[in-house]
C-alpha positions as CSV (number, residue, x, y, z in Angstrom):
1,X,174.1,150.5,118.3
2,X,172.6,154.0,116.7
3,X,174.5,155.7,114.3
4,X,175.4,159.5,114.1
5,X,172.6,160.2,111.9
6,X,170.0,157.9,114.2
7,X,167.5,159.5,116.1
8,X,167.2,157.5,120.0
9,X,163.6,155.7,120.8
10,X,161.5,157.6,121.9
11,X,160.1,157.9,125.7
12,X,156.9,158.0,127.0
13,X,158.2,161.6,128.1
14,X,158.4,162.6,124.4
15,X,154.8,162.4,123.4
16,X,151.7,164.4,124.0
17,X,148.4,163.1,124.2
18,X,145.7,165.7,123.3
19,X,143.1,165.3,126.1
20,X,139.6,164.8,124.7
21,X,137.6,167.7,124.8
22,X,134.4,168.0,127.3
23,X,131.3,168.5,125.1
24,X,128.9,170.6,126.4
25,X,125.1,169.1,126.1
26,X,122.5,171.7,125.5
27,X,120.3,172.3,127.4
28,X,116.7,170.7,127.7
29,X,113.9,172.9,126.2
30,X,111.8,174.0,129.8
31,X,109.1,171.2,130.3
32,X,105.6,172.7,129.5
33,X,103.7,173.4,132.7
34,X,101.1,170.9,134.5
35,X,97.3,171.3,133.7
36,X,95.8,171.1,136.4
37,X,92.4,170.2,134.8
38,X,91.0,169.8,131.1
39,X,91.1,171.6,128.3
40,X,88.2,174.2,127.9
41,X,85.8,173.0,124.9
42,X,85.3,175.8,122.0
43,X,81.8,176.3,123.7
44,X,83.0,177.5,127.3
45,X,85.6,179.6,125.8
46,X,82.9,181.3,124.2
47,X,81.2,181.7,127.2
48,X,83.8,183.3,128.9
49,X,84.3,185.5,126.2
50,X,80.9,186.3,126.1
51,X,80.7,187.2,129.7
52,X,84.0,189.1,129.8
53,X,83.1,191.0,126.3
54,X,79.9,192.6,128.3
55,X,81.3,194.0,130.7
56,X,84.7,195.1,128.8
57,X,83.2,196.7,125.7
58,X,81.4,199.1,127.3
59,X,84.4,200.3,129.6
60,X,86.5,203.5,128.9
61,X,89.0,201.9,127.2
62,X,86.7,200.3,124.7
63,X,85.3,202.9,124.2
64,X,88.2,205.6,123.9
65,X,89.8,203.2,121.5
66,X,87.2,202.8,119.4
67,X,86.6,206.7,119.3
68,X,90.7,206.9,118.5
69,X,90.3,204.7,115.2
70,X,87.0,206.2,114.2
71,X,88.2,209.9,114.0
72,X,91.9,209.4,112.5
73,X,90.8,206.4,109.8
74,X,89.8,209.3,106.9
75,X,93.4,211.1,107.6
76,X,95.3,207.9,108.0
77,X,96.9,204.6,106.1
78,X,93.2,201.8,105.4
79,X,94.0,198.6,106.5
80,X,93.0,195.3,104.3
81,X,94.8,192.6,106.3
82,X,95.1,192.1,110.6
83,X,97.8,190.0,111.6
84,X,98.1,189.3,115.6
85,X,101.1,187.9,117.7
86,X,101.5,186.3,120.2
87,X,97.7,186.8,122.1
88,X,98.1,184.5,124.8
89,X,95.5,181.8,125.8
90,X,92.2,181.4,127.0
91,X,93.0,178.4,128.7
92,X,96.2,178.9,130.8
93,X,97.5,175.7,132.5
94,X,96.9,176.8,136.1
95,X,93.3,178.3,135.0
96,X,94.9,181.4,136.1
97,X,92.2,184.2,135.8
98,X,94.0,187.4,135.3
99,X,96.2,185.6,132.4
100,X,93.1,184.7,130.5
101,X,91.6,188.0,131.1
102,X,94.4,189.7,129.8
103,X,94.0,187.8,127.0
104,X,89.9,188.0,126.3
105,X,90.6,192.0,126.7
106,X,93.2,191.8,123.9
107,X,91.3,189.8,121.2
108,X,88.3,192.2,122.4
109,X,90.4,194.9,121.2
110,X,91.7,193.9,118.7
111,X,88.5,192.8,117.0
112,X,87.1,196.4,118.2
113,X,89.9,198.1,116.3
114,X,89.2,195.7,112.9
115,X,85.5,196.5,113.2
116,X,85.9,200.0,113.5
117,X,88.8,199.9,110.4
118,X,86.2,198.1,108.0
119,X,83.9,201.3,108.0
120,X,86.7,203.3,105.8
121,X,87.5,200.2,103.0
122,X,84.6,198.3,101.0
123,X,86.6,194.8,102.0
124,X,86.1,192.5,104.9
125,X,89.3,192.4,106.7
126,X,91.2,189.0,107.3
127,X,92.5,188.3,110.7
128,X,95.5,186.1,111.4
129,X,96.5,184.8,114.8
130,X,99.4,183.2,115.5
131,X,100.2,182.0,119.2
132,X,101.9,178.7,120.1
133,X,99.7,178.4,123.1
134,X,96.7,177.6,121.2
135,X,95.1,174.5,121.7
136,X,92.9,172.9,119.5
137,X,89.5,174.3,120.9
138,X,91.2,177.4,121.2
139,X,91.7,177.6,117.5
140,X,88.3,175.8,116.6
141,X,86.8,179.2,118.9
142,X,88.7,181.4,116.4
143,X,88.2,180.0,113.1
144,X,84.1,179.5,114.5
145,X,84.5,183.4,114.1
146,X,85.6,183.2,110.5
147,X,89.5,184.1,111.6
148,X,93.1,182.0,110.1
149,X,94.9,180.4,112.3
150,X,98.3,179.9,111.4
151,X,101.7,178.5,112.7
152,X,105.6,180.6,113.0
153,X,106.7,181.9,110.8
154,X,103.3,182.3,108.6
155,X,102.3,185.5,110.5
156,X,105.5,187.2,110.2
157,X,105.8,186.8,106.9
158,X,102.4,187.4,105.7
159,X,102.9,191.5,107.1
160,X,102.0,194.1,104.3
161,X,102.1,197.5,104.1
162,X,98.3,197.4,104.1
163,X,98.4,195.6,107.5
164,X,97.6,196.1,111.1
165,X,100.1,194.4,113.2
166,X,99.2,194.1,116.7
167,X,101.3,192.3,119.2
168,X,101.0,193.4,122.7
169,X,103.9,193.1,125.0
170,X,106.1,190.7,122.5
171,X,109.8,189.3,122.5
172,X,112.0,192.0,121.1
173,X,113.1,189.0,118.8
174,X,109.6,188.3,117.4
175,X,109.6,192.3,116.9
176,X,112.2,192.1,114.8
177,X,110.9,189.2,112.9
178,X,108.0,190.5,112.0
179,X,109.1,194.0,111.4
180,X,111.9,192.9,108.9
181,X,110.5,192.9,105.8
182,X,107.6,195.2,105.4
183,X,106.1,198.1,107.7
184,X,102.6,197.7,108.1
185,X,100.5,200.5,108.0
186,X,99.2,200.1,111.6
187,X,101.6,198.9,114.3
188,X,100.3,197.7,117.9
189,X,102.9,197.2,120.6
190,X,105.5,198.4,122.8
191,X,106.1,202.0,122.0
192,X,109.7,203.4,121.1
193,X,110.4,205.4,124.3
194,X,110.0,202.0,126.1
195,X,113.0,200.2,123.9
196,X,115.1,203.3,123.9
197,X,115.4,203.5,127.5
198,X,116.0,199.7,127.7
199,X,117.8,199.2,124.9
200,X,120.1,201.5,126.6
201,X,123.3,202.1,124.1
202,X,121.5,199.3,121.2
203,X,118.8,201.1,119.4
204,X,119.6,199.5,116.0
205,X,118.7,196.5,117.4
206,X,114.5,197.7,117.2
207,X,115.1,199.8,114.3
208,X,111.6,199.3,112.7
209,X,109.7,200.2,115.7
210,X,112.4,203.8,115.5
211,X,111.4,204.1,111.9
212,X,107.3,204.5,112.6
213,X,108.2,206.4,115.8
214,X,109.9,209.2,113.4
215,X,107.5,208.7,110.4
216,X,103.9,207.8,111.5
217,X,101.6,209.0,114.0
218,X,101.5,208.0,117.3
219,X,98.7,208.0,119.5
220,X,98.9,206.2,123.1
221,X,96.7,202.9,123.5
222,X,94.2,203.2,126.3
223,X,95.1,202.0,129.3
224,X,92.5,199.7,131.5
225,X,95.4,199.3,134.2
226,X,96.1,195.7,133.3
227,X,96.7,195.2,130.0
228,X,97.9,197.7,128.0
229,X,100.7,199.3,129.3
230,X,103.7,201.2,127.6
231,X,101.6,200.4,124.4
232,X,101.6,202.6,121.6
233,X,99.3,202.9,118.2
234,X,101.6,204.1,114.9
235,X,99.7,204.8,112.4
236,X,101.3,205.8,108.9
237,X,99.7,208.9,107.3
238,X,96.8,208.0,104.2
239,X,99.4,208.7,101.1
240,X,102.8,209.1,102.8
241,X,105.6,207.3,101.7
242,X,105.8,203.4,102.0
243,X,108.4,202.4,103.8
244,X,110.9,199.2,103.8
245,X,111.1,197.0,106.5
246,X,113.9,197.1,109.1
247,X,116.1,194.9,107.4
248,X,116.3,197.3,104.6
249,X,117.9,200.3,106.6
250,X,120.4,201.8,105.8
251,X,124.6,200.5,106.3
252,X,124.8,202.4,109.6
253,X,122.1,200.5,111.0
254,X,122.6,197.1,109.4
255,X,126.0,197.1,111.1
256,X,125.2,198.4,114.3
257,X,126.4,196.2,117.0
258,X,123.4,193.5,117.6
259,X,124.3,191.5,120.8
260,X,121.3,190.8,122.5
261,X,119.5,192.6,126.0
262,X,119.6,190.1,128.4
263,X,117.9,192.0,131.0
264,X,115.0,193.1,128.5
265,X,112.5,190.5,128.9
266,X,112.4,190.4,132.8
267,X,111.8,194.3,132.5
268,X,109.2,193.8,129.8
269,X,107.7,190.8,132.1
270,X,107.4,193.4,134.9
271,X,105.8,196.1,133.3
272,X,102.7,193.1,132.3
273,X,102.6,191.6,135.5
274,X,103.0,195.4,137.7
């Protein structure tokens, strides 16, 4: 018999059991596509590139770029060190011809733009690619050519202020990345008036591309109707202030609301492929 102070059994109506909690698996990372043959060999890449190179260097926009870094390199920042992002491949999976032409035409200009930068320093310029396409006769092609190949995050982090940075159609993440720490004193990419009108009410979230939109000189990259696209040279001015990177702006900026774009990258995409 219980006593006044005696609390009664409990019942199984008394207790409550904590259901366990559903963990959520992440998701797989996307399965690399099928080749649908074998790799290219470092010799037929140069053949390609050989073949392409002919007929591309002597086009317009060749030659207009060239003409763009010869007559501003005496007025503007010199260059020591070229650091490119995110080229692309040579040998796309599908053998898909207008990818790897995209991509010849961009190495073509960017090597165009470094030859034409050595005639104002008394250095050799080092170039640095980094692409997680490559494969290895990919890279073999490139370092045959006396160029570093390097893995993430080596690239990003190896951006001076004496740098050309060129990265053609990129992630707004890798953007950011690379623009963090230092502003380089050439920048090759998707223009500012691109990300402002898709950023839409988010414009901290590419503030180093805003900073060299209000401080350097801009000059439009020439188009060949493919490639090129909403792509914009800044250029800093020869003896004008060195600026930080983006991660250095000021508090405003640094606690500016940074949720990401979802819709950004399809846009971008669209613009390439259009």
């Amino acid at each position: 018999m219980s006593g006044p102070d005696q609390l009664p059994p409990p019942s199984d109506q008394d207790w409550t059991f904590p259901k366990p909690k559903k963990t959520r698996k992440r998701p797989l990372p996307p399965k690399l596509p099928q080749r649908t043959g074998p790799l290219k060999s470092p010799q037929e890449i140069e053949t390609e590139y050989l073949q392409i190179k002919q007929d591309w260097s002597t086009s317009p926009c060749c030659i207009s770029l060239r003409k763009l870094i010869a007559s501003n390199g005496r007025n503007l920042s010199p260059v020591n060190k070229a650091i490119c992002l995110g080229l692309g491949t040579f040998d796309p999976h599908d053998d898909s011809w207008e990818t790897k032409r995209r991509t010849y035409r961009q190495y073509i200009a960017f090597v165009a733009m470094v030859e034409e930068l050595e005639k104002f320093t008394t250095n050799k310029i080092e170039c640095i690619f980094q692409e997680p396409l490559f494969t290895e006769p990919e890279k073999q092609f490139l370092t045959t050519k006396g160029h570093r190949v390097v893995d993430h995050p080596v690239a990003c982090q190896s951006i001076t202020d004496d740098s050309l940075l060129y990265g053609v159609h990129l992630y707004r993440e890798l953007y950011q990345e690379a623009l963090d720490t230092n502003l380089p004193a050439i920048f090759v990419g998707t223009d500012w008036d691109t990300w402002d009108e898709l950023m839409l009410q988010e414009p901290a979230l590419m503030r180093g591309v805003k900073s060299m939109h209000e401080r350097y000189e801009k000059f439009q990259f020439p188009d060949d109707g493919l490639t090129f696209s909403s792509t914009a040279i800044y250029w800093r001015p020869r003896g004008a202030k060195i600026g930080e990177g983006a991660g250095e702006e000021d508090d405003e900026d640094k606690h500016a609301d940074a949720k990401p774009e979802l819709e950004l990258t399809g846009k971008l995409e669209a613009v390439v492929i259009s």
